[in-house]
C-alpha positions in Angstrom: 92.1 84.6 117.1 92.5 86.4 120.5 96.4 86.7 120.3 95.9 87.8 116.7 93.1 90.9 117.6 95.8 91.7 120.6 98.4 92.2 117.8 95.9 94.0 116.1 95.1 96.5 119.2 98.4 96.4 119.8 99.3 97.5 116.3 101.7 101.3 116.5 105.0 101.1 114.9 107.0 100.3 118.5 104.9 97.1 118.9 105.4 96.2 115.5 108.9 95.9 115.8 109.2 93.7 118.8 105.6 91.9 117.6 105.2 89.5 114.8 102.1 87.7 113.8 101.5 85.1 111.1 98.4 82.6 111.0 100.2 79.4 109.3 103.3 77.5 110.1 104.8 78.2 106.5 104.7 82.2 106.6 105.5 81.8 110.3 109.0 79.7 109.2 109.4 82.3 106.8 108.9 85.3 108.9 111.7 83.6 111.1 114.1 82.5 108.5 114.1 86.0 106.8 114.7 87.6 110.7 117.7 85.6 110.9 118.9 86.8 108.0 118.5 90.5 108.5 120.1 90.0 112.1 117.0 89.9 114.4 116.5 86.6 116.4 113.4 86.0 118.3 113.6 85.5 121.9 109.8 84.2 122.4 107.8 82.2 120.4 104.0 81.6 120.9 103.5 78.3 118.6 100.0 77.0 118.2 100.3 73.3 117.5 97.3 73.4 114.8 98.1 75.7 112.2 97.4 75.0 108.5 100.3 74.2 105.5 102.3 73.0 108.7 101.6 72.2 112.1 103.5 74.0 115.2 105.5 71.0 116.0 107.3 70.6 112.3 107.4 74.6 112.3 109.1 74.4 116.0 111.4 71.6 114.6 112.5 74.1 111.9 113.0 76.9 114.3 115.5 74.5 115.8 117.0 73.7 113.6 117.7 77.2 111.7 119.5 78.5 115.5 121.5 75.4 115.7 122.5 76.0 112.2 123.9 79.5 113.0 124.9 78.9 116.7 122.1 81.7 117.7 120.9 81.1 120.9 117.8 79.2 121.5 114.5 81.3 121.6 111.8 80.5 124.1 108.6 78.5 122.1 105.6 78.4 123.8 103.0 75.8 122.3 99.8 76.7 122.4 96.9 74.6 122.3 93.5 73.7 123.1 93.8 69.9 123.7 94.9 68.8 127.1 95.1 65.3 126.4 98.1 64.4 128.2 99.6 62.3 125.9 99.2 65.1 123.2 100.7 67.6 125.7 103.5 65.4 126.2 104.7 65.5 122.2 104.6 68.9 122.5 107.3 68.9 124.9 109.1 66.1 123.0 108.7 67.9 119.7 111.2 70.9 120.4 108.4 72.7 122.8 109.6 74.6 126.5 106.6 75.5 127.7 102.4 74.7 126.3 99.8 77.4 127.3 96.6 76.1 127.0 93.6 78.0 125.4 91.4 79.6 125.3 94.1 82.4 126.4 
């Protein structure tokens, strides 16, 4: 919710074209997919693990998966997350994650 009202502050027309926002894994795959077709590749990606319709980690996998595809270079995903179990934190890294910021940000 914070990142989201950030966006949302953050809203003019320059912000909007480096800033993309989308509160499920679906639309966020989407969002992504369609960039790489019209020719934009995301360089950072801020991936919160718990998202409904599909969670960070398959939506990361994706991500993945749609670069490799193309041979685009890699972007930067960032899981975030509010559980800091370690074990959880450790399938984040081992499902396609580089870095985990944990909330509340």
């Amino acid at each position: 919710m914070a990142l989201q009202t950030l966006f949302e502050i953050l809203g003019n027309e320059e912000v909007k074209k480096i800033v993309d926002y989308r509160d499920d894994g679906v639309t966020a795959v989407e969002a992504i997919e369609q960039g790489i077709k019209d020719g934009y590749v995301y360089s950072l990606i801020l991936m919160d693990l718990s998202m409904i319709h599909m969670d960070g980690d398959e939506a990361s996998k994706i991500t993945r998966q749609l670069y490799s595809a193309r041979n685009l270079p890699q972007p930067l995903i960032v899981a975030c997350t509010a559980h800091c179990d370690q074990s959880y934190l450790n399938q984040a890294f081992e499902h396609h994650m580089d870095l985990i910021l944990l909330k509340p940000i």
